[in-house]
Residue frames relative to the residue before (quaternion, step in Angstrom):
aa qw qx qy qz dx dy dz
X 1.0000 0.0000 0.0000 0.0000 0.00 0.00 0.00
X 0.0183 0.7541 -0.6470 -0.1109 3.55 -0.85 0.68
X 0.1301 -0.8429 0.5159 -0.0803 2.86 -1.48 0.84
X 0.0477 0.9512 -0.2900 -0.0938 3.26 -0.89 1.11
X 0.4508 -0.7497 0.4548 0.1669 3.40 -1.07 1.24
X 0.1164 -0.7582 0.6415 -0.0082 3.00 -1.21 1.24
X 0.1982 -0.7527 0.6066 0.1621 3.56 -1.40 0.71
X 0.0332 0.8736 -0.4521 -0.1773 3.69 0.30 0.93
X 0.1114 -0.6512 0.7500 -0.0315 3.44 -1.97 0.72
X 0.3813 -0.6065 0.6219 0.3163 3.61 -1.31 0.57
X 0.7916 0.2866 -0.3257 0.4304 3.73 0.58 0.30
X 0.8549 0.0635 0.0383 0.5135 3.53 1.35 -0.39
X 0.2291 -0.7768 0.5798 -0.0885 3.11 0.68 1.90
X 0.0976 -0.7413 0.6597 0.0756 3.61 -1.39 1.01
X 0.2816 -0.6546 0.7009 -0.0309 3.76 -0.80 0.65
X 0.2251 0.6591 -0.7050 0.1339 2.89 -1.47 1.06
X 0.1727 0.8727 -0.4416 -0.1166 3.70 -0.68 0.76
X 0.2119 -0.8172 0.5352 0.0281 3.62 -0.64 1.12
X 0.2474 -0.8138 0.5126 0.1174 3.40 -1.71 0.84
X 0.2179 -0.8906 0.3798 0.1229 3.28 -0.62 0.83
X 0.0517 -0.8431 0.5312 0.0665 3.71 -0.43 0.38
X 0.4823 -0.6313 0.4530 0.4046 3.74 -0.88 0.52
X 0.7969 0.3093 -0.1599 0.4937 3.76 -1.08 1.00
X 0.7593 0.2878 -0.2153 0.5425 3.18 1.15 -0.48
X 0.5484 -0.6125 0.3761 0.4274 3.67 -1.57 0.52
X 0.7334 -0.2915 0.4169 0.4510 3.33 -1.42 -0.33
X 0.1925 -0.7656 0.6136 0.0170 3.35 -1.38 1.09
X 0.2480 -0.7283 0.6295 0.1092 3.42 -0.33 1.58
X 0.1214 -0.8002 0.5869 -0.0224 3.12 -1.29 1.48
X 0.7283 -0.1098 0.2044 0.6448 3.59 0.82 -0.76
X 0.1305 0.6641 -0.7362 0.0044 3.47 -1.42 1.09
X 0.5299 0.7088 -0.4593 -0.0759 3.73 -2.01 -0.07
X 0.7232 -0.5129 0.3097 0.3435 3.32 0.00 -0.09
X 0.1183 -0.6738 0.7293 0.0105 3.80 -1.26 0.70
X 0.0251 0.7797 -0.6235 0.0526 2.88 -0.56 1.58
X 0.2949 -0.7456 0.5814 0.1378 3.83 -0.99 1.33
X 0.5111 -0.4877 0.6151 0.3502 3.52 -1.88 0.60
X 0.4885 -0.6949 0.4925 0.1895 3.41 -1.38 1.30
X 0.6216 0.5487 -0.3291 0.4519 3.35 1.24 -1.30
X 0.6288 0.5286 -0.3870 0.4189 4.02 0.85 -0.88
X 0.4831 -0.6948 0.4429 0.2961 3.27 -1.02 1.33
X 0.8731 -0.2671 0.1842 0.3640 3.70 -1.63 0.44
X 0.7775 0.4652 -0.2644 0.3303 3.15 0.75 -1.59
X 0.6065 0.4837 -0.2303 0.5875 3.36 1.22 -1.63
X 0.6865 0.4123 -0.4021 0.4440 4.15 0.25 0.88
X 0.6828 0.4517 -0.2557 0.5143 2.96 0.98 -0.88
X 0.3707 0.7493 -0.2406 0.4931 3.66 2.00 -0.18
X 0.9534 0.0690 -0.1002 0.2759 2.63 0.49 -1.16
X 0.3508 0.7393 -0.3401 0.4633 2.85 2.05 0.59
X 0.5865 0.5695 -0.2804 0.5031 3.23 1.31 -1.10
X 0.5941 0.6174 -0.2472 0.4524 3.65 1.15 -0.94
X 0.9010 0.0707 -0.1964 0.3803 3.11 0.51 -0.99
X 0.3216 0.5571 -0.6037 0.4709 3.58 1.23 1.02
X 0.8452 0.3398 -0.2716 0.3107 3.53 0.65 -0.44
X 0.3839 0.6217 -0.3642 0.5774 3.03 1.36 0.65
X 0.6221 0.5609 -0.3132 0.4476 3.51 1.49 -0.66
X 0.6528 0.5913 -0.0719 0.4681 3.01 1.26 -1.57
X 0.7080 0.3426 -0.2287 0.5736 3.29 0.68 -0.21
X 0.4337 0.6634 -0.3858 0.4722 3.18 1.51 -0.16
X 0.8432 0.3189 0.1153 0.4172 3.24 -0.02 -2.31
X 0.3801 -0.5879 0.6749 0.2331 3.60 1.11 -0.96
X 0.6130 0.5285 -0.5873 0.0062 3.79 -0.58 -0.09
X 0.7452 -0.5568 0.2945 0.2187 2.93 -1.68 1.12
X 0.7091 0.4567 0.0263 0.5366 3.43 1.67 -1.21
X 0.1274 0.6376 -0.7553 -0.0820 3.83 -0.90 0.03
X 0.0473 0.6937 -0.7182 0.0270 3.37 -1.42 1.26
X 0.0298 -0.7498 0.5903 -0.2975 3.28 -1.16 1.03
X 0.5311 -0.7784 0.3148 0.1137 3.10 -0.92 1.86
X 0.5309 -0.6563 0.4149 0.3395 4.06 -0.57 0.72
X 0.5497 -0.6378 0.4972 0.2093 3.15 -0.92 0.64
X 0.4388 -0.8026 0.4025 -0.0366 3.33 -1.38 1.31
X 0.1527 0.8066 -0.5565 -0.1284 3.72 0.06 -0.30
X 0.0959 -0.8029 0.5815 0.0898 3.38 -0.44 1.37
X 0.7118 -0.1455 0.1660 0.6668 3.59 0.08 -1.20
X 0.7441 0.4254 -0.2867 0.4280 4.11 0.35 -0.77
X 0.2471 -0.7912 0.5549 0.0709 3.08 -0.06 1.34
X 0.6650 0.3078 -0.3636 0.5752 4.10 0.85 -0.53
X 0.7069 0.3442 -0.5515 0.2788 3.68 0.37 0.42
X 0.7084 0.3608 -0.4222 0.4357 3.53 1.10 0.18
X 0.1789 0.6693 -0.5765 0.4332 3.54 1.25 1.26
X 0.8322 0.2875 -0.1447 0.4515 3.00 0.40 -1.77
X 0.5101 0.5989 -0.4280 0.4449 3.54 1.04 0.23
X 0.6527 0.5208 -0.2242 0.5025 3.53 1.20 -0.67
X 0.7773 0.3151 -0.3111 0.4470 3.75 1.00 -0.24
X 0.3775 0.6574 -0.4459 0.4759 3.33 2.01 0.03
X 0.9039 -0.0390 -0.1609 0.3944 3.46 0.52 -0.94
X 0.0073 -0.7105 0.5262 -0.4672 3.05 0.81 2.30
X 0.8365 0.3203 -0.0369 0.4431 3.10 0.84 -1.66
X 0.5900 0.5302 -0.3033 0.5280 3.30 1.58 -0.27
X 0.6889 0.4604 -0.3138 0.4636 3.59 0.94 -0.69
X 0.5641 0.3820 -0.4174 0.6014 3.68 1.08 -0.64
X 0.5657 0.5924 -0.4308 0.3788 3.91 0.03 0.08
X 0.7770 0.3049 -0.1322 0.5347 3.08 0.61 -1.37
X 0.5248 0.5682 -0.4060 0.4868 3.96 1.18 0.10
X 0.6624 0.5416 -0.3746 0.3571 3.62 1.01 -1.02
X 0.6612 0.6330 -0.1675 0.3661 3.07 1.42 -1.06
X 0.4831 -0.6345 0.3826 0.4665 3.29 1.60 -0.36
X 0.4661 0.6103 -0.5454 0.3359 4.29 0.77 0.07
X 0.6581 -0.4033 0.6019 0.2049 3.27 -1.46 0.30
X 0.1546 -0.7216 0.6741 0.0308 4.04 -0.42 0.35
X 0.0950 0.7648 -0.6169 0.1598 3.57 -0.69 1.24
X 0.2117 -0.7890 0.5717 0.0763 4.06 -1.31 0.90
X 0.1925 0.7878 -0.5833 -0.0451 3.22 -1.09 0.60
X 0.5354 -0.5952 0.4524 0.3930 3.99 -1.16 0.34
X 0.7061 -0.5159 0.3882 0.2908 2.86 -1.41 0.62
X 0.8448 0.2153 -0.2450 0.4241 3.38 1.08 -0.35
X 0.3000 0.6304 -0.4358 0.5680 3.01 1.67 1.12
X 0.7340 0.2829 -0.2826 0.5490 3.73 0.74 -0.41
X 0.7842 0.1329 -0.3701 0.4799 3.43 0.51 0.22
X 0.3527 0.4825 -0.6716 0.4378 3.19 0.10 1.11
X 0.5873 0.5990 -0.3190 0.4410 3.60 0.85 -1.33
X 0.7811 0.1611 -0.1205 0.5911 3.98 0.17 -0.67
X 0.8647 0.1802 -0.2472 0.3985 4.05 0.82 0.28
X 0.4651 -0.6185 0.5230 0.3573 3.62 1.32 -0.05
X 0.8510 0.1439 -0.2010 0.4634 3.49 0.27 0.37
X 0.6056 -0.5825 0.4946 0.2219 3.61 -0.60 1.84
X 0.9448 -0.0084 -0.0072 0.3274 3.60 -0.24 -0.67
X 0.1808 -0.7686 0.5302 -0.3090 3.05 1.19 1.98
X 0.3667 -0.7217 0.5551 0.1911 3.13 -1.59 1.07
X 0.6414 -0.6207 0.2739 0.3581 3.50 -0.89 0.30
X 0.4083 0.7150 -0.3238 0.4661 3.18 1.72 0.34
X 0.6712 0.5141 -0.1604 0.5094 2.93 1.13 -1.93
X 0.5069 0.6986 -0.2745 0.4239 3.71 1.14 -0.97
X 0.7334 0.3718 -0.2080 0.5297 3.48 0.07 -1.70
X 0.6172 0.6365 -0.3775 0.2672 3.79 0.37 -1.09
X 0.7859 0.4428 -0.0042 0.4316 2.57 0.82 -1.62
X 0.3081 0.7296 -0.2265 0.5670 3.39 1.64 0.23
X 0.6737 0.5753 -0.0253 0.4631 2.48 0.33 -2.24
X 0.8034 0.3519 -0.1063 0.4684 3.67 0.24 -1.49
X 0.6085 0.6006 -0.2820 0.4353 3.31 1.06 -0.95
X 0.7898 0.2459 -0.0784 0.5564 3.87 0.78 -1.03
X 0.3565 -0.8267 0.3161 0.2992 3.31 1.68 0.22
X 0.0269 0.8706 -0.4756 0.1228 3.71 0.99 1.21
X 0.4150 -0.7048 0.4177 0.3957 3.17 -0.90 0.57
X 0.5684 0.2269 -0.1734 0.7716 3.92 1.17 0.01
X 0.7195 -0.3424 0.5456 0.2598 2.66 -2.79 0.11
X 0.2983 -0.7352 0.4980 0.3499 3.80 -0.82 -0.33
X 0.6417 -0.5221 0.2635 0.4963 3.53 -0.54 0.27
X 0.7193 -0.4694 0.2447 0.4499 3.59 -0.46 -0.19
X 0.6896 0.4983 -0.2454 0.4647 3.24 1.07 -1.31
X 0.5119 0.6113 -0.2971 0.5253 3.74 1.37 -1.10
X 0.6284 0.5042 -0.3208 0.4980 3.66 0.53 -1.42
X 0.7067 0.5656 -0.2079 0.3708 3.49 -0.14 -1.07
X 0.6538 0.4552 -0.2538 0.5486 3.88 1.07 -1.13
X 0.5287 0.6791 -0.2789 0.4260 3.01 1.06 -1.60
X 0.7735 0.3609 -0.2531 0.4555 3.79 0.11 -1.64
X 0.6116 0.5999 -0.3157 0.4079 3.50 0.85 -0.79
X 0.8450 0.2151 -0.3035 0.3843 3.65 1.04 -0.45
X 0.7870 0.3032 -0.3377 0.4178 2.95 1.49 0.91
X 0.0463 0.6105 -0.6009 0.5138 2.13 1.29 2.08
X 0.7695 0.4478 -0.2424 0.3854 3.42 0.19 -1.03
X 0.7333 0.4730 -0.2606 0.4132 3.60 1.06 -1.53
X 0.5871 0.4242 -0.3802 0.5751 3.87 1.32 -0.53
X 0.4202 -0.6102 0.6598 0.1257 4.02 0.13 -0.06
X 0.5237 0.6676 -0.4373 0.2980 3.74 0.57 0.60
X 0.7059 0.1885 -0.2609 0.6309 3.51 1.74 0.23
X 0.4789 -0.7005 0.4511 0.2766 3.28 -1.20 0.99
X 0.0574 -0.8997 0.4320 -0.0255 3.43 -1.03 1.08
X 0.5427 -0.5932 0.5179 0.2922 3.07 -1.07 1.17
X 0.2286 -0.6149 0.7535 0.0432 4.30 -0.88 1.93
X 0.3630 -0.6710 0.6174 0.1919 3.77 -0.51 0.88
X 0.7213 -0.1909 0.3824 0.5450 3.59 0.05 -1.17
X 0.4604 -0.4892 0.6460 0.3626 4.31 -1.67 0.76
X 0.4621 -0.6586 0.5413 0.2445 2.96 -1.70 0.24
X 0.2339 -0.7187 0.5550 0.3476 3.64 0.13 0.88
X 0.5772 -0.5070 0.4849 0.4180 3.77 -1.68 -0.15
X 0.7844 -0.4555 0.2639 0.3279 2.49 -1.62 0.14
X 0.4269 0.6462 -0.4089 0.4827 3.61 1.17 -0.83
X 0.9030 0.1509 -0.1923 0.3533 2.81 -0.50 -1.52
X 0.4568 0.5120 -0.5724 0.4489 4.10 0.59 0.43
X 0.6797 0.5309 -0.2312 0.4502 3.57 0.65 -1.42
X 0.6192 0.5611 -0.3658 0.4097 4.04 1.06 -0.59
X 0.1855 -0.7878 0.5824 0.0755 3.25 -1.42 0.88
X 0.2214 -0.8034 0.5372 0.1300 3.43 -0.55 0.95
X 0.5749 -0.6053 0.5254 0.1649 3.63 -1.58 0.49
């Protein structure tokens, strides 16, 4: 199963994709970042994020799209625009035919550290150790990364949103 994790941001989408096989370890396949122009308005970011997750996908194929639940801390217009970032990633990764999976933030790092509320240090390291990198990944990379093996080890329960129908039938119009 391959699977891919995505940290989304309207300025710095993170991406991380891993493979998984029964008996065997995790299989680091591809990790880095989409980084958007701040000054370009919502749509023409959220553009091109969608772009290049799908450019990934079509890239790799992955069977999965995992990706962290939304938050509302105090900024209520930044988890707006968090919410159409991954709007536009999840309809992406559906056209493509993946599977569309959620987990909390301290569901995915527990998953790759034993401990829900792990610093992002502790996060990347362990990443890092987990797919046996030669370095940490940046932060945003680190973060996708946990997110898809969160999903590929099955160690937090998760909320399957909906299958991905095919393309045909997403792409079909009815009378």
């Amino acid at each position: 199963m391959k699977v891919l994790g995505v940290d989304p941001g309207t300025l710095v989408t993170g991406y991380g994709i891993v493979e998984f096989h029964a008996g065997a370890p995790a299989r680091h396949v591809a990790h880095g970042v989409v980084r958007t122009d701040p000054k370009a308005p919502l749509w023409e970011r959220l553009a091109q994020i969608a772009a290049a997750i799908g450019a990934l996908a079509t890239e790799h194929r992955p069977d999965a799209l995992s990706l962290e639940q939304c938050f509302v801390s105090k900024n209520v217009q930044s988890a707006l625009k968090l919410g159409h970032t991954r709007g536009a990633i999840m309809v992406t990764a559906t056209t493509l035919g993946a599977s569309i999976h959620e987990y909390t933030p301290g569901q995915i790092k527990s998953a790759v550290t034993g401990n829900g509320r792990a610093e992002k240090h502790q996060v990347a390291e362990m990443v890092r150790v987990i797919l046996g990198l030669p370095a940490a990944p940046a932060f945003d990379a680190a973060d996708a990364l946990a997110a898809a093996i969160c999903h590929g080890h099955g160690r937090a329960t998760h909320l399957t949103l909906r299958a991905a129908p095919s393309r045909a039938a997403a792409l079909r119009v009815s009378k």
